[in-house]
Backbone as a ProteinNet text record, in pm:
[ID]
protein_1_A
[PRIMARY]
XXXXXXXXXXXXXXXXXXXXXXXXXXXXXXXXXXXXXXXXXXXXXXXXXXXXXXXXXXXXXXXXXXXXXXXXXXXXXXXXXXXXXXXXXXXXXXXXXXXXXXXXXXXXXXXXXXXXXXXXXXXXXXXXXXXXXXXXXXXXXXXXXXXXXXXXXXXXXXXXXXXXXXXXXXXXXXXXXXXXXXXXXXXXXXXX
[TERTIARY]
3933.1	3812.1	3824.2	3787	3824.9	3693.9	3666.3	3531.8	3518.5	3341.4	3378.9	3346.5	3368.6	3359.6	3293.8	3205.1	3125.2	3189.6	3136.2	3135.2	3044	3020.6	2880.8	2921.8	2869.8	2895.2	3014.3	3142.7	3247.4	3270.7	3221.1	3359.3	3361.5	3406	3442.5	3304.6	3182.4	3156.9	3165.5	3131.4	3102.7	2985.7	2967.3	2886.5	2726.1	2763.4	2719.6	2657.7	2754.1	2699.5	2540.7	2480	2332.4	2351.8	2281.1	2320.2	2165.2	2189.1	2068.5	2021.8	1915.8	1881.7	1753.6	1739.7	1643.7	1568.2	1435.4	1306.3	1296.4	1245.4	1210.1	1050.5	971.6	819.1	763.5	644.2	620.2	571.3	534.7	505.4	361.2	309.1	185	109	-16	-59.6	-20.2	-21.1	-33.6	109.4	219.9	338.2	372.7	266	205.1	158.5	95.2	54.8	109.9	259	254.5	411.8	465.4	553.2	521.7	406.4	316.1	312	282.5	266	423.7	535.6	656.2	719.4	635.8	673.7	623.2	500.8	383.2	511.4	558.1	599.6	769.2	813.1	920.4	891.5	818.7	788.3	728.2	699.1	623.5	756.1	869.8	945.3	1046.8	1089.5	1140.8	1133.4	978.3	948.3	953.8	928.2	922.5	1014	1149.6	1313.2	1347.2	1288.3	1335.2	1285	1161	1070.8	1174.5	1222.8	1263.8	1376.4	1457.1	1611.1	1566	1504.1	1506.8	1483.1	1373.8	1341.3	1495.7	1589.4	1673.1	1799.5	1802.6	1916.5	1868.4	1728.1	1681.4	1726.3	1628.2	1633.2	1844.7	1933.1	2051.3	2133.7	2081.3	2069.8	1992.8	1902	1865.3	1909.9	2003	2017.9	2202.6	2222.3	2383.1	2347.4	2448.2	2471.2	2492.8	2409.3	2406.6	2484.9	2526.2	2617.6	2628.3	2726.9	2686	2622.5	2517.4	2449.6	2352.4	2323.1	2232.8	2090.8	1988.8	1838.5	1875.2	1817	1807.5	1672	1673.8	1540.6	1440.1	1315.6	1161.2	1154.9	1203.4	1208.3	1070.9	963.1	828.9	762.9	788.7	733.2	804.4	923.5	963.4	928.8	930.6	817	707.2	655.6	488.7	508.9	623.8	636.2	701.3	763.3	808.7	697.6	595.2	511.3	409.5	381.1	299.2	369.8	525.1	601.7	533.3	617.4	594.3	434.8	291.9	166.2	142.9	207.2	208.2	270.8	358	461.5	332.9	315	247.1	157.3	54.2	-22.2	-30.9	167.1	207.4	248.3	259.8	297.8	176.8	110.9	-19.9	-96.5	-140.9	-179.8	-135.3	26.7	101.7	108.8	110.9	106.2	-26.7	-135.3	-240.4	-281.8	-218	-247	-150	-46.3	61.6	-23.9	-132.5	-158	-254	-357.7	-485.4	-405.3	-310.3	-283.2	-198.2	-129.3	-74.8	-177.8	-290.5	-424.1	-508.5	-519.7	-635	-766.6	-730.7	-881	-971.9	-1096.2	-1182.4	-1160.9	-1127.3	-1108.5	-936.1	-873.7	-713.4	-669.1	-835.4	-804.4	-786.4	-922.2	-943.4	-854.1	-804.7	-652.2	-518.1	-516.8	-382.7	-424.8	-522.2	-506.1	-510	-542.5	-548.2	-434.4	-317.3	-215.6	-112.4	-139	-74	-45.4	-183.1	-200.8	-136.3	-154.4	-91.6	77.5	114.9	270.8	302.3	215.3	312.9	376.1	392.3	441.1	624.2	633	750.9	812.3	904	1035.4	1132.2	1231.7	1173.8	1080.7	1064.3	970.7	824.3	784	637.6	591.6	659.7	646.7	622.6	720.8	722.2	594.3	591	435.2	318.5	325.1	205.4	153.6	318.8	265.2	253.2	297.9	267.2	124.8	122.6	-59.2	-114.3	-110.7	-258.4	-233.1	-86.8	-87.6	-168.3	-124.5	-235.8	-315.3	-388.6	-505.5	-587.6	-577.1	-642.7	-692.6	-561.1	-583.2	-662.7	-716.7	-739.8	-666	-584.9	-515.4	-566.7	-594.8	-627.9	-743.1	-800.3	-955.9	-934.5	-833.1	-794.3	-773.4	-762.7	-689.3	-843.7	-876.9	-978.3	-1113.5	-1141.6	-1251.6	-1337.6	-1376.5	-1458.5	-1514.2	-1430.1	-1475.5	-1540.3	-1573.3	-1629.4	-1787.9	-1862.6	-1960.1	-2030.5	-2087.7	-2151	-2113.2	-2115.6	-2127.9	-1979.9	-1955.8	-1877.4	-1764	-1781	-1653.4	-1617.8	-1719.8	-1637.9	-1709.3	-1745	-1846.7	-1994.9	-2022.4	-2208.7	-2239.1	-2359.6	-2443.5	-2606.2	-2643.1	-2761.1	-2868	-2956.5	-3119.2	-3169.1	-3239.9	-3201.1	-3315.6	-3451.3	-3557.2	-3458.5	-3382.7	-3294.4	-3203	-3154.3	-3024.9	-3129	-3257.3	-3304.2	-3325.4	-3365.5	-3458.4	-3324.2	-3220.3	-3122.3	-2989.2	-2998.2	-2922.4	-2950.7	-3104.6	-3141.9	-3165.9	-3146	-3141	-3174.6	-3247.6	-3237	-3237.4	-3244.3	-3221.1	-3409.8	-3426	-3561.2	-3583.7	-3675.2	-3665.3	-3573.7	-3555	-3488.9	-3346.8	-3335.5	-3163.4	-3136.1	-3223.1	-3159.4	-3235.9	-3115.1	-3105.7	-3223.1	-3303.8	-3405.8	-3350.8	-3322.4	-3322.3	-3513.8	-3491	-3588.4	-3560.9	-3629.6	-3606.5	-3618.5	-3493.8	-3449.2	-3525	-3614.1	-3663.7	-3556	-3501.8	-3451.7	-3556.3	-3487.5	-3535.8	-3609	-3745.7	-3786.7	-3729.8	-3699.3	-3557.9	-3710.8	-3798.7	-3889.5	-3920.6
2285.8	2221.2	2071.6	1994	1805	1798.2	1668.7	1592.6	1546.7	1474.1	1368.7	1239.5	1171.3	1019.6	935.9	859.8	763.4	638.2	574.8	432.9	374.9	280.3	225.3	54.2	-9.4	-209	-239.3	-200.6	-217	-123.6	-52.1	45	163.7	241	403.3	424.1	500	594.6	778.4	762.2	964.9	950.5	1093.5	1147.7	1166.4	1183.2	1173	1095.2	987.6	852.3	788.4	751.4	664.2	563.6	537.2	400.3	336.7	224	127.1	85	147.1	95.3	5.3	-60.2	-127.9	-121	-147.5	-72.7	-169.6	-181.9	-314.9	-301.3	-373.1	-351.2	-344.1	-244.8	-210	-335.5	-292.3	-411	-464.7	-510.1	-620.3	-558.1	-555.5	-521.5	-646.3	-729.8	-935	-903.1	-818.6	-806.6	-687.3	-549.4	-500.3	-517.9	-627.3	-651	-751.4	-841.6	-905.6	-832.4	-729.3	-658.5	-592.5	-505.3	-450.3	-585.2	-668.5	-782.8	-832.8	-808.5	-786.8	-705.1	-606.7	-468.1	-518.1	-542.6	-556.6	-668	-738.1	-794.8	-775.2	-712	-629.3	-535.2	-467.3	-363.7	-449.5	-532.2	-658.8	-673.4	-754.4	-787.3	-727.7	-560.6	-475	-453.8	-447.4	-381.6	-486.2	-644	-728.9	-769.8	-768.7	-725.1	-603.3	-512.6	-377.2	-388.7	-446.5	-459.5	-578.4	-726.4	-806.6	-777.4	-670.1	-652.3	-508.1	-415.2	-300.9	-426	-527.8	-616.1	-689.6	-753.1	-815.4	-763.6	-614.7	-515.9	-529.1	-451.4	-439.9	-554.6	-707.5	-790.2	-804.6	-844.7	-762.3	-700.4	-574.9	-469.4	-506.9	-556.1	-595.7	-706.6	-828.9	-965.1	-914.1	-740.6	-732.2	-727.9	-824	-825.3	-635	-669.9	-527.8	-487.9	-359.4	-343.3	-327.9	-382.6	-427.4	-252.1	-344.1	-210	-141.3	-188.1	-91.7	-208.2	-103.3	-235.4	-258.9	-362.8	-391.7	-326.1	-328	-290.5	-358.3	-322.4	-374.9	-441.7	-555.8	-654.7	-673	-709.2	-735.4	-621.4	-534.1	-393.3	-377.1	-384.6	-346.4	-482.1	-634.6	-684.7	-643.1	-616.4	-508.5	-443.9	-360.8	-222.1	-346.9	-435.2	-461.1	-537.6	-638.5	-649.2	-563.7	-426.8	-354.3	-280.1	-294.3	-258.9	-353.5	-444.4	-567.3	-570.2	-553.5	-538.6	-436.3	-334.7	-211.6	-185.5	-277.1	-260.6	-405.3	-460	-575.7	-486.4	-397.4	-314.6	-282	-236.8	-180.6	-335.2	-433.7	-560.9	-605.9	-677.1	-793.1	-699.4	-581.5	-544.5	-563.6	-591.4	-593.3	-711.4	-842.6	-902.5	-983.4	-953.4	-976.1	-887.4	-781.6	-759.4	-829.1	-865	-938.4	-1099.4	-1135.1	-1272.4	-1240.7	-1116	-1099.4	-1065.4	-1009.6	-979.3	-1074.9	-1208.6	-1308.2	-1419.3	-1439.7	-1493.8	-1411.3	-1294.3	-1256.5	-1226	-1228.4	-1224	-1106	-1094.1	-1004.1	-881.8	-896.4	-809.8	-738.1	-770.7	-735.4	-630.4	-522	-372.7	-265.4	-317.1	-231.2	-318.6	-424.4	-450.1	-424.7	-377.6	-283.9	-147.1	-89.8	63.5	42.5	6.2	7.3	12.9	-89.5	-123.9	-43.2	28.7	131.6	233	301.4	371.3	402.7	249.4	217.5	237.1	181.1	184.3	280.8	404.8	516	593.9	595.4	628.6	604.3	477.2	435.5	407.2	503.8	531.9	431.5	393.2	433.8	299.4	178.7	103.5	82.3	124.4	160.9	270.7	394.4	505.6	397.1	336.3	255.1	223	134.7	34.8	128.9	214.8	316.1	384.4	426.3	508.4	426.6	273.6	178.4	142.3	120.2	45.1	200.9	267.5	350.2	417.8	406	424.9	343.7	187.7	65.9	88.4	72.7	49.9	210.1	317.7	402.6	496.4	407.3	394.9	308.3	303.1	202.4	94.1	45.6	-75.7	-184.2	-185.2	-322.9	-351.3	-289.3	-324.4	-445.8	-489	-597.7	-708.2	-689.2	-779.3	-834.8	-757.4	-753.1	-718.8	-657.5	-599	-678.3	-831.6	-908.6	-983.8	-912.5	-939.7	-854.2	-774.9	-613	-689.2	-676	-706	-535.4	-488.6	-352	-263.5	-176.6	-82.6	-15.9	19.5	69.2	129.3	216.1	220.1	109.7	0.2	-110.6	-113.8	33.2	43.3	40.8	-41.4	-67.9	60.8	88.6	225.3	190.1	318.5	325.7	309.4	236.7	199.4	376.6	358.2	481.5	586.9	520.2	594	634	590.4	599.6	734	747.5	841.9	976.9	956	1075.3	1160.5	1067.4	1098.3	1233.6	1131.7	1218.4	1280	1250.1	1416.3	1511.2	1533.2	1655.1	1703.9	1584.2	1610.7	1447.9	1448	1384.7	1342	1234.1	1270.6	1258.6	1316.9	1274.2	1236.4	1222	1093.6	1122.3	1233.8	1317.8	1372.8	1312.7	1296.5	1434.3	1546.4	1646.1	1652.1	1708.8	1696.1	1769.6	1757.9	1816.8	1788.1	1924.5	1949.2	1946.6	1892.9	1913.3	1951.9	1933.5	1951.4	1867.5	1847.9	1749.3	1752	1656.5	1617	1546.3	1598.8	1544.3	1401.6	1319.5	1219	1216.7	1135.1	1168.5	1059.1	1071.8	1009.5	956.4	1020.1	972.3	852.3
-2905.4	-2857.4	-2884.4	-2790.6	-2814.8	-2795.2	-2859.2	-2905.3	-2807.8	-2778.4	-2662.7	-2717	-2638.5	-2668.3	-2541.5	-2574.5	-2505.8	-2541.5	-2384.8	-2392.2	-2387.9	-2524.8	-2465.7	-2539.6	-2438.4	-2491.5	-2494.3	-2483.7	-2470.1	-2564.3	-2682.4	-2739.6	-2751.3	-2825.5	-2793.4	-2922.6	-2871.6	-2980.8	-3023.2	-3143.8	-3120.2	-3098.4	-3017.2	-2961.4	-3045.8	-3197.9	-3328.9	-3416.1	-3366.4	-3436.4	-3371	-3467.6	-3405.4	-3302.6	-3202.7	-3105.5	-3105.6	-3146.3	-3162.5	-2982.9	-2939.5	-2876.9	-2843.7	-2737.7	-2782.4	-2639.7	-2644.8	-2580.3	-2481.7	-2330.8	-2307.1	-2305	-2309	-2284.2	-2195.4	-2189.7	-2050	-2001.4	-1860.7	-1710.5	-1764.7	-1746	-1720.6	-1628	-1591.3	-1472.3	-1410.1	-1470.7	-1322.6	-1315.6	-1357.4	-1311.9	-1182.5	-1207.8	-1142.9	-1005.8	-1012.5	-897.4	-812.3	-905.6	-763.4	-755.3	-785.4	-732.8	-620.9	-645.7	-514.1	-403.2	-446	-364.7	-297.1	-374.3	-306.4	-199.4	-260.2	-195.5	-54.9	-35.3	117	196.5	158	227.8	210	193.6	189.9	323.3	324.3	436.3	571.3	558.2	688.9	699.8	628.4	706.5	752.1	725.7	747.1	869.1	881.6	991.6	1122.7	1097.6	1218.3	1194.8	1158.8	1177.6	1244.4	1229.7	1346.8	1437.5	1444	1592.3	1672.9	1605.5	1703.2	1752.7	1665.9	1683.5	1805.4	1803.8	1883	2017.8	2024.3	2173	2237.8	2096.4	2122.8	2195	2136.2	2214.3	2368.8	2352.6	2496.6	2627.9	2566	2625.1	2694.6	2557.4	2613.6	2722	2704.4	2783	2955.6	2942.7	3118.8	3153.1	3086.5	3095.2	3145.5	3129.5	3204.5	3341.5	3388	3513.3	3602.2	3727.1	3791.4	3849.8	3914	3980.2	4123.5	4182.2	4299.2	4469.7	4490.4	4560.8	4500.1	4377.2	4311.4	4277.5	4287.3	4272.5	4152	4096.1	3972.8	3905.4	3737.5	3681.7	3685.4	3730	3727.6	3582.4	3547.3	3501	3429.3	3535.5	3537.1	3448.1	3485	3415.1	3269.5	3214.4	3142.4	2999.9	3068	3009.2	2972.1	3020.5	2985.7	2851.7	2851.6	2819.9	2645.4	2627.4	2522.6	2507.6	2562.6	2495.5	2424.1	2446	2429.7	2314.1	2309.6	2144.8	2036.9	2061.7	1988.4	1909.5	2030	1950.3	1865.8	1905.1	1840.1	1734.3	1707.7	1581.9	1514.5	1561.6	1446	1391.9	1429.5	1387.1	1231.2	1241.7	1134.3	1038.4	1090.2	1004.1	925.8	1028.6	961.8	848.2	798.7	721.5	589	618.5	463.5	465.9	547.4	473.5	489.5	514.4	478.7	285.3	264.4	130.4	86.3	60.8	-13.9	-37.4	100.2	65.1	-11	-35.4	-91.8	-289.3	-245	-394.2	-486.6	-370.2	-453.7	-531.4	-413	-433.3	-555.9	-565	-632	-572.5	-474	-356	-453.6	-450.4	-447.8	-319.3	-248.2	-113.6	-158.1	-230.3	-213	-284.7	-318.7	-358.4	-253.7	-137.8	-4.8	48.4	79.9	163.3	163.1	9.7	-35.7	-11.7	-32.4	-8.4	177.4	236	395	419.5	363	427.9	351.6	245.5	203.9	299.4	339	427	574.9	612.9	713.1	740.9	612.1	584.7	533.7	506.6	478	530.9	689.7	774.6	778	759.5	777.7	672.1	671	544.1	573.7	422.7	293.5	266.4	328.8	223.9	268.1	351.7	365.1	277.9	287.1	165.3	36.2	-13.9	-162.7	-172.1	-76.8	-86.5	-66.3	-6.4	-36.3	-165.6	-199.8	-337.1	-430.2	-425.6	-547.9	-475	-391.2	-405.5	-414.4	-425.7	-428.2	-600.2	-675.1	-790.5	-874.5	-859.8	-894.2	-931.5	-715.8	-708.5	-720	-731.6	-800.6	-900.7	-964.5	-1127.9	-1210.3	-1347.7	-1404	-1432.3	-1378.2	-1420.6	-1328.1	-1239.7	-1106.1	-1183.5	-1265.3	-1342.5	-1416.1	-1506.8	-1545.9	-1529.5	-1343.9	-1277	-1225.2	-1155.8	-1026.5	-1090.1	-1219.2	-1291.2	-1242.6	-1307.7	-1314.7	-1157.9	-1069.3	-912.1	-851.2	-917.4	-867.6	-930.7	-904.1	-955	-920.7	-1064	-984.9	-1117.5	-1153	-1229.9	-1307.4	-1424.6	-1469.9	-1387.9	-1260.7	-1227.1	-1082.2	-1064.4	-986	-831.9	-818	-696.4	-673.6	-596	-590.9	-602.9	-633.3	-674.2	-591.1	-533.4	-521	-562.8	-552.1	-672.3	-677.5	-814.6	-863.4	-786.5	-744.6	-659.7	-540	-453.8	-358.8	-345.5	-515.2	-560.3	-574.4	-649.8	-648.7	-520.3	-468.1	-299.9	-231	-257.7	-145.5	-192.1	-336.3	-394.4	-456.2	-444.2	-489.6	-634.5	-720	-877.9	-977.7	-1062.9	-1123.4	-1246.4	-1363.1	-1533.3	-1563.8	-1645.7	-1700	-1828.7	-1882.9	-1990.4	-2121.8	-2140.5	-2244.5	-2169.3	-2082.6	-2026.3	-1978.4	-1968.5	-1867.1	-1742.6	-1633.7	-1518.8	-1466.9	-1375.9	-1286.4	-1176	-1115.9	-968.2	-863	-754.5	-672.2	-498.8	-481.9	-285.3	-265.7	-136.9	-102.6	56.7	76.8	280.5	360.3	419.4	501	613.6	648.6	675.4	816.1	832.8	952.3	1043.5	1161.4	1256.9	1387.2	1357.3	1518.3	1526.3
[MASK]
++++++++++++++++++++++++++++++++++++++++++++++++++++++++++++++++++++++++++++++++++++++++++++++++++++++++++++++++++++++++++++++++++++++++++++++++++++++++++++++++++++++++++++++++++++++++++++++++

């Protein structure tokens, strides 16, 4: 039976021996977020690099000379048809990097502009996937609270809340002075 032996830093250890390693510290959320903020525009420009290069083949492709006797391609039309790529692929662009500018800024708005454009980009593998599952890890976790907390104006978890005559009216339950819940009937609203 032979021992094994590792390499680690340039020299031979046993397998046995202790190896000092050393930890790095975790991320920051403000490191957090402007990686996400890398990411958005990582996937913007992914994507309006595949969009100009799929137009550039094309364009290409109808700019070869025809062969003789044969019509040529509706030119006019097939314009149409790459402008109507082109808007359609921005679709999938301007969202990311409209969150990349909301999350380099700090905007108040650049929680619902990363989850949108998450959304948007999760379609398209692999770095729209990335940017999806990092903005909605983020942003639907407690960590963007650090970042963004103090722009939320509104209640412990960050979202406006209903005035509380309002909350009773139309969910059917409410606390009473000694903090347990009373249910009541709920009226539906008169619409005439």
């Amino acid at each position: 039976m032979h021992s094994l032996y590792w390499l680690a830093k340039g020299r031979i250890l046993n397998p046995y021996q202790s190896i000092q390693l050393t930890v790095r510290p975790k991320m920051t959320n403000e490191e957090h977020n402007k990686y996400l903020a890398w990411a958005f525009i990582g996937h913007g420009s992914f994507q309006l690099f595949m969009t100009l290069l799929i137009i550039a083949i094309f364009g290409l492709a109808l700019g070869l000379p025809d062969q003789p006797g044969e019509t040529p391609p509706p030119v006019e039309f097939l314009l149409v048809i790459f402008g109507f790529i082109f808007v359609f692929q921005m679709l999938f662009v301007i969202p990311s990097y409209v969150a990349a500018f909301a999350l380099l800024k700090r905007k108040s708005w650049a929680r619902i502009a990363s989850i949108v454009a998450g959304m948007v980009a999760a379609m398209n593998v692999p770095f729209g996937t990335l940017a999806c599952v990092y903005s909605l890890w983020f942003f639907l976790g407690d960590n963007w609270k650090q970042i963004y907390g103090d722009k939320w104006e509104g209640t412990a978890t960050g979202m406006p809340q209903l005035a509380a005559e309002r909350e009773m009216r139309w969910t059917g339950y409410r606390t009473d002075e000694r903090g347990e819940i009373v249910f009541h009937k709920v009226e539906p609203p008169d619409w005439r």
